[in-house]
N, C-alpha and C positions, 0 to 999 in steps of 0.2 A: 384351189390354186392360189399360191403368194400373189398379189398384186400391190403397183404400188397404195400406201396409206394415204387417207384422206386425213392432212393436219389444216388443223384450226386456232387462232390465234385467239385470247380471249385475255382482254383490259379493262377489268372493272375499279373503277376507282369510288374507295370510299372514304364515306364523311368521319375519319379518326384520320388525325399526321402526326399527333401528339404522345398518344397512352401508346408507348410498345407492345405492352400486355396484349391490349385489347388488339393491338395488329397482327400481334404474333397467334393469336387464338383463333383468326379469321384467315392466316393463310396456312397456318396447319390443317386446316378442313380441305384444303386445297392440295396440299401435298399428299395428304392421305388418303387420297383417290387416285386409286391403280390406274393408270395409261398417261398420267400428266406430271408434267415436269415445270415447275416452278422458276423463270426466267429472272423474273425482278420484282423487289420489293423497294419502293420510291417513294418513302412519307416526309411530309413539307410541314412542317410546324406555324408558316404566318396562314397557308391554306386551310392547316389542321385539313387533309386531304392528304390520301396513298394512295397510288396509281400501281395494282401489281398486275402481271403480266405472266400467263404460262399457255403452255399448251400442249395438243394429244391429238386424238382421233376424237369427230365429233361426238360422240355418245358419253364420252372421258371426258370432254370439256361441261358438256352440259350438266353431269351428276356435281361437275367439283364447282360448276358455277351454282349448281343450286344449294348447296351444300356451304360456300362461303356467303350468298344471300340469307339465308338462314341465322347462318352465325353472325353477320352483321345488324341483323334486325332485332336479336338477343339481345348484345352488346351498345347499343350507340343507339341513344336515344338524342332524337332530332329536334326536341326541345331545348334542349340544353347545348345545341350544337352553333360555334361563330367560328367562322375565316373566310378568309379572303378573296377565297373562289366559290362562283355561283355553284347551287347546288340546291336538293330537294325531296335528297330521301339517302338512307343510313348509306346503302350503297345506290350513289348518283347516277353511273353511267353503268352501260354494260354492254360495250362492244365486241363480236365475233370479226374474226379477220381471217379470209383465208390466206395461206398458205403453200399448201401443196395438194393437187387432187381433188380440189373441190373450187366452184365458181360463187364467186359475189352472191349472185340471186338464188344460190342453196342456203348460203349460209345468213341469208336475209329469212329464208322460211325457217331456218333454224331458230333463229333469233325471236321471232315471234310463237313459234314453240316452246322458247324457254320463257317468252314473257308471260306468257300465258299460264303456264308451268308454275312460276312463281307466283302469280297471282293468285290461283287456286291454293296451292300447297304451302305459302308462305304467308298468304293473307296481303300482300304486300302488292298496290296497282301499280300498271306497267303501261310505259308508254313506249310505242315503238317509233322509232327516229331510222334517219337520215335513209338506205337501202331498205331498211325493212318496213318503213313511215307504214302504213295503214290510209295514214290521210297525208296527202302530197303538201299541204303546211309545216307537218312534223316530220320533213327530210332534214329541216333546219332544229338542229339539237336544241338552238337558242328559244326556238318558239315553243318546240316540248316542254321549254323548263321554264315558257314564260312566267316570270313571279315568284318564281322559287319557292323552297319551303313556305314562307309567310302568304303566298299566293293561292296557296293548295286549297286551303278550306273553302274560300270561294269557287278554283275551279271545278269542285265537285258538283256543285250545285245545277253547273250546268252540260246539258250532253253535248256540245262541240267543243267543250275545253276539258271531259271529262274522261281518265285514263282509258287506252283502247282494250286494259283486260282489268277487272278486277275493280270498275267503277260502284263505288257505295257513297254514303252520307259520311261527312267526316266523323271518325268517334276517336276515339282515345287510341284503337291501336292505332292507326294510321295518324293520328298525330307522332306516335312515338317512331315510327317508321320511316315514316312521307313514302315518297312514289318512287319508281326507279325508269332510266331510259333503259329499252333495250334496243339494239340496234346491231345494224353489219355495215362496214366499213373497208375500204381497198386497204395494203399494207401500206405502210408510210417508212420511206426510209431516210434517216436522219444523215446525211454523207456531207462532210468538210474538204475543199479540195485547196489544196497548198499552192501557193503562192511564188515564187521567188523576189518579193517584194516585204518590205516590212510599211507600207502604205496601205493604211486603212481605206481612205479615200480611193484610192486606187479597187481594190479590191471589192468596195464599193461599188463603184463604177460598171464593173464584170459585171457584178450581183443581180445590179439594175438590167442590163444588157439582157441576161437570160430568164431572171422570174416572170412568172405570168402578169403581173400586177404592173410592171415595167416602172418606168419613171415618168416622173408631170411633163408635161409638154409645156416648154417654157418660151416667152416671150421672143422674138428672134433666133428661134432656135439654137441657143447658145445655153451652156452651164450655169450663169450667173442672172441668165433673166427670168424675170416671175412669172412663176406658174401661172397658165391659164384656166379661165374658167368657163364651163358651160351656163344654159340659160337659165342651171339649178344652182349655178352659185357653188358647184362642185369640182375640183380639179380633173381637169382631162389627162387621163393618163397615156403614155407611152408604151401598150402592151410588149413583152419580153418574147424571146424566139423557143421557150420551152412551157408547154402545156404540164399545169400540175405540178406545179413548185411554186416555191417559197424561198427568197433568197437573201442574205445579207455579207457585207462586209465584217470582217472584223481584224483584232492583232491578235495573236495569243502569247505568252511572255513564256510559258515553260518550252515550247517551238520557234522562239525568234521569229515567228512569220505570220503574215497576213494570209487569212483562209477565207477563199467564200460558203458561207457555211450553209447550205441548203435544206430544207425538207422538200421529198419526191411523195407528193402524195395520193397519187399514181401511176405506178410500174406500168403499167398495161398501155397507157399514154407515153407515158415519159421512164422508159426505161434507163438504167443508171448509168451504161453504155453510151447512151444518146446525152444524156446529160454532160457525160465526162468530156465525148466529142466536144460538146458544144461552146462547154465554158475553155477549155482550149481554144477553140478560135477568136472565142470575143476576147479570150488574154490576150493570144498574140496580137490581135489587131489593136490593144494599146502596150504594145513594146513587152507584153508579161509572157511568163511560161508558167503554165500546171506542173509543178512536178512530182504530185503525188496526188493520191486521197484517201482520207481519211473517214472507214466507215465507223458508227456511231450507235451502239447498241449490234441488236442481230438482225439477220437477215434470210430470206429465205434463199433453197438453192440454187432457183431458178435464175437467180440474178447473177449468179456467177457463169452460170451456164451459157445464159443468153449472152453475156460480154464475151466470154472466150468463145463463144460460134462466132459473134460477130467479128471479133479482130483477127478469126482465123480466117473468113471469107476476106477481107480488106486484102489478108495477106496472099489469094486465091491457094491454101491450103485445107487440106481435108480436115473434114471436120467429124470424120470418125473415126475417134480416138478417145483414148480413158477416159470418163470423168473427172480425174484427178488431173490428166494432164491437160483439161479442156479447165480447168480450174486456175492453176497453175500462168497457163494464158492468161486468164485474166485480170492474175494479181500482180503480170508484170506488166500487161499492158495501160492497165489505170496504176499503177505505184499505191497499190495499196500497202506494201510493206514502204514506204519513205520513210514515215518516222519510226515506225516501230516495227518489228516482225509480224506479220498477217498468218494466223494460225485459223485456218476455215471451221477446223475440228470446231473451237469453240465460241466462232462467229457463226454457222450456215444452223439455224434452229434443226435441219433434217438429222444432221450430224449431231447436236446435242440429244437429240430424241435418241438416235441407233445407240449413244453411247451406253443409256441406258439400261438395252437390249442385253446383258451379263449373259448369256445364251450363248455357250462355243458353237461356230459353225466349221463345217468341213472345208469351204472354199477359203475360209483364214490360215489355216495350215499351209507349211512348206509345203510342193513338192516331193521331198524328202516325206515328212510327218504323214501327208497324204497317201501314199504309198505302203506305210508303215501300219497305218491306222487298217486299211483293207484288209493288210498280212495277217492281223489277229481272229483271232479264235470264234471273235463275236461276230453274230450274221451279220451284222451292218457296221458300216455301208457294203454293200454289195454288186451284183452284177447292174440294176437298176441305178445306183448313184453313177458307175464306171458308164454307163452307158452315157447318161446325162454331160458328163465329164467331158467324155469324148465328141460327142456334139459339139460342147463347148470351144473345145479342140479347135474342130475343122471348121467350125467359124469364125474364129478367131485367124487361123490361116488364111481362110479364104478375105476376110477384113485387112491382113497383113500386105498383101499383093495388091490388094484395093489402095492402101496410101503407098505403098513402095510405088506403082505407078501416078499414083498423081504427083508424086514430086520428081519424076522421071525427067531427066534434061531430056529438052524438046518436045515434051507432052505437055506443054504448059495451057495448051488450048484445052487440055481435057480435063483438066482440075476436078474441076463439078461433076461429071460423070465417075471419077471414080470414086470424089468423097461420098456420093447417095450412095454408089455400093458400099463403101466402109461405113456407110451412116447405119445399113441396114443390116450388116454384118454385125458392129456392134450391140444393136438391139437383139439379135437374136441369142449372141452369147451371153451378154447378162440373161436374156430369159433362160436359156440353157443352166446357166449358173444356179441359178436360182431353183433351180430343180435340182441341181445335188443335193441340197440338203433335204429338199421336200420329197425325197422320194426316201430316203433315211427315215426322215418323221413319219411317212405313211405305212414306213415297216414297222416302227415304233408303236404307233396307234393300236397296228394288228394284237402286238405282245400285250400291250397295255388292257385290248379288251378280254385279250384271251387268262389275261389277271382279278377280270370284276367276280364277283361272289357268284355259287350257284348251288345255295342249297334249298331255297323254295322255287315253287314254281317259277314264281315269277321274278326271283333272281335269274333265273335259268332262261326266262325267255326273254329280258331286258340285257344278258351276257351275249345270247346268241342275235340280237339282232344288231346288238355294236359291234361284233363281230362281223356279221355280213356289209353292217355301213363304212368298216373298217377296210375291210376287205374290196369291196368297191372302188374307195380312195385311192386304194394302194394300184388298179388296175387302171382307173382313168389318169391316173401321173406319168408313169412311162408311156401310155398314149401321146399324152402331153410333149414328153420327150423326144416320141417319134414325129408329130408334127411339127416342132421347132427344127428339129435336126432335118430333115426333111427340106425346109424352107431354106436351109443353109446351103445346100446343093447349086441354087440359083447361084446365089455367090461364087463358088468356087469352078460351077463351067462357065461364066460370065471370063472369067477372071481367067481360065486356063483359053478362052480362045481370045481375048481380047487383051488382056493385061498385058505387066511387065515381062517379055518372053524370059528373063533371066531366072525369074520367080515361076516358072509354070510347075517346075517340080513342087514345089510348094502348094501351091493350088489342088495337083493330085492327090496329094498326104493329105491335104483337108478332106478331098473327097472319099479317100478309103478312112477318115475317121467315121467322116459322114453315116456312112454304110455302115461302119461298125454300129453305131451308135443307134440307126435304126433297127440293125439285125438286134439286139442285145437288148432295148426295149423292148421288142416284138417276146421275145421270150417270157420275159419278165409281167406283160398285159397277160400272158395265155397261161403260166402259170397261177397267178393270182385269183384270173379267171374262171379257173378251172373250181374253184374252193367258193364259187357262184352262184346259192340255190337255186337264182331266181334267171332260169336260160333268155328268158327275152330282153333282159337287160345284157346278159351273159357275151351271148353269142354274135350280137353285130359287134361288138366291140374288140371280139379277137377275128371278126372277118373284116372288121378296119383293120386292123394291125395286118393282118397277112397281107392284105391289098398293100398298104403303105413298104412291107419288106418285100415285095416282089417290083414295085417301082422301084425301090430304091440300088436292086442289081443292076435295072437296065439304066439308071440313069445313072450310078457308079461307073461303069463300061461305057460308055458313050463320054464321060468326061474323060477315062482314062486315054480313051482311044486319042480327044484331040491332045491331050499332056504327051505322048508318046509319037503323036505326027511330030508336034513342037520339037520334041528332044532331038529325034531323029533326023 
């Protein structure tokens, strides 16, 4: 079955900012590894340091990271290596960042899989830092790297300064190498919010108001009196009202306006939603308005997602509705387009990964095209896609009457009950969706095996058993189908006795999709089935399906029945 992809962010920055050559030759290693998409390439000439950034599915990140480790350790010899940022091996840092689908402490064991990884296969020792630390000292990058390259040869000598995979005697290669961090880290999102002030000081001001680190706590509490100090001789600071930022004032001359420019460097704390709130309020509270923001590199999708739920609860509207227009929400709600037009396609990393994807799908099609596509000659898509389709359908209807009534005048108390039904409606027709084209592919697969060679034996019996594994796929998908479609039923009698009375015929039409949807799988599992050698796999699987198409008459008729009190 499609599920969502687990992406991974990956920012390894290495010790070249200067030789193109040499950069261009260490992120071609990276591009040339199938599942990864190359984000940014950011070399600094006084660092002589590149910070490149891409990303995949984790198994994709780790070959193109070990692959550009490789090539960096070739190329970029650490003797001959000066600039201006601390550092201590050809490639310095090596952060994993999740993304989508996967959690901080996966991608902290990951990280230590690749150090290890590299350590063995590249000869090159790894110290694991900050999430994925080993030892709770080296969470702090600065102390992994205490001493830097020129520090390395003594810390080998000793075992609590000496790397956590790949510990030897200094010799020549690891002088030409040095050591590398590997590590896992939250995403960091770099967001600017617009001002209607051209006041540095001012925007200042906010800056302080919201970052974590706040402002000095001054002499009678006033702007102009000195800093105080603790009994360390240390400024006492005035902590800020948002966890996990980083914030400053500044002007910018090609915008005419003062931005507080932030780093968020943790979502999961300090959501960018939360953030946006916040520095609105400390505006207004000195006479300022936010009127926009401005995000700053990319972003994952979650971030969009999570703002437009959020500003559609503020506004107690349903919040199942499209991705796109829960998207949508949230570029108007933060002014993300103020200065410039907000294109998600090529800001949301998910979005740059699908673009990828060059793979026609059948839910991209018109209507029209969809239709057209079925009428031809060739078996697929067929009764199994149509069935999936139609599921989609009646879920979709049934989600329709779900927000038709929540924005019902005088149902405003019920807001929240109907958006979880349209919350849960929408889930299920993306999953429906999602099974159009996957039950296409699993008729595909069948052709595909019934195409492999079979002139030895054991062609013949490696043909016939991707045949049966094919075949299999193809029966447990419209299963699949009939249990989403199935699920979507709740919806649609939900909705035919409780909803918008004006929309109950609606509610019905979803439910005879419903039923179609399950009759039309159920066919589809038992034919497949039937081409089954192996009966104990075989046969509960079409005595599921018939159980699932004989619930789904009486539960069809039992919603009909309340659609038709309603009408009547």
């Amino acid at each position: 079955m499609t599920v969502n992809k687990q992406i991974v962010e990956c920012v390894p920055n290495f010790s070249e900012g200067r030789d193109k050559a040499v950069i261009k030759q260490i992120t071609d290693e990276i591009t040339k590894t199938k599942g990864v998409k190359l984000l940014d390439v950011d070399p600094g000439e006084a660092t002589n340091r590149t910070v490149v950034t891409f990303v995949g599915e984790p198994a994709d990140v780790m070959e193109a990271a070990v692959a550009a480790v490789a090539m960096a350790a070739k190329l970029i010899d650490m003797r001959q290596h000066h600039g201006a940022h601390p550092r201590m091996g050809a490639t310095d840092v090596l952060p994993l960042i999740p993304v989508a689908g996967i959690t901080l402490e996966e991608c902290a064991e990951l990280a230590r899989q690749l150090a290890e990884r590299i350590a063995k296969e590249l000869r090159v020792p790894c110290y694991c830092y900050e999430s994925a630390a080993l030892r709770p000292e080296n969470r702090n990058l600065a102390v992994a790297r205490k001493g830097e390259y020129e520090g390395l040869a003594e810390r080998m000598t000793h075992a609590e300064t000496a790397p956590d995979f790949g510990a030897r005697p200094w010799d020549e290669e690891m002088a030409r190498t040095g050591c590398t961090a590997v590590g896992a880290r939250d995403f960091l999102i770099a967001v600017n919010f617009n001002l209607n002030t051209t006041s540095t000081r001012r925007a200042n001001a906010v800056a302080f108001d919201v970052r974590e680190k706040g402002r000095p706590l001054r002499e009678g509490d006033t702007l102009t009196g000195k800093p105080m100090k603790d009994e360390k001789g240390e400024t006492i600071m005035v902590p800020g009202t948002l966890k996990c930022t980083k914030a400053i004032g500044w002007y910018i001359d090609e915008y005419g306006i003062a931005q507080v420019s932030m780093n968020i460097t943790n979502i999961n704390v300090t959501p960018l939603h939360k953030a946006f709130d916040e520095v609105c309020r400390c505006a207004q509270n000195r006479g300022l308005r936010v009127t926009g923001t401005e995000i700053v590199g990319l972003i994952p999708k979650r971030t969009l997602l999570e703002a437009g739920i959020y500003f559609l609860e503020k506004q107690q509207r349903s919040t199942g509705i499209p991705e796109e227009d829960i998207i949508k929400i949230a570029v108007k709600s933060m002014g993300l387009d103020d200065l410039k037009p907000f294109n998600a396609q090529e800001k949301v990393i998910e979005y740059l990964l699908e673009a990828e994807d060059k793979a026609p799908k059948l839910i991209d099609l018109t209507v029209k095209g969809f239709a057209e596509e079925t009428s031809r000659e060739s078996p697929a898509p067929g009764g199994g896609t149509i069935s999936a389709y139609m599921g989609a359908l009646g879920a979709a209807l049934g989600t329709m009457v779900a927000n038709l009534s929540s924005h019902k005048r005088g149902w405003d108390d019920r807001w929240q009950e109907f958006s979880e039904w349209a919350d849960r409606g929408q889930k299920l027709m993306d999953r429906l969706l999602l099974l159009v084209d996957e039950d296409t592919q699993a008729f595909n697969r069948i052709m595909n095996a019934f195409g492999l060679p079979k002139k030895t034996d054991e062609e013949k019996a490696l043909r016939s058993q991707a045949i049966q594994d094919a075949t299999l796929y193809a029966t447990q998908v419209p299963l699949q189908t009939m249990k989403a479609s199935f699920e979507a039923f709740d919806i649609c009698r939900a909705m035919a006795a409780t909803g918008n009375p004006n929309s109950v015929s609606d509610a019905g039409v979803g439910a005879l999709a419903i039923r179609a949807a399950v009759r039309g799988a159920c066919l589809n599992v038992k034919i497949n089935a039937a081409s089954l050698k192996d009966r104990t796999v075989a046969d509960p699987l079409v005595a599921e399906a018939e159980r699932l198409a004989q619930q789904a008459d009486t539960v069809e008729q039992e919603i009909m029945k309340i659609v038709e009190s309603k009408i009547g």
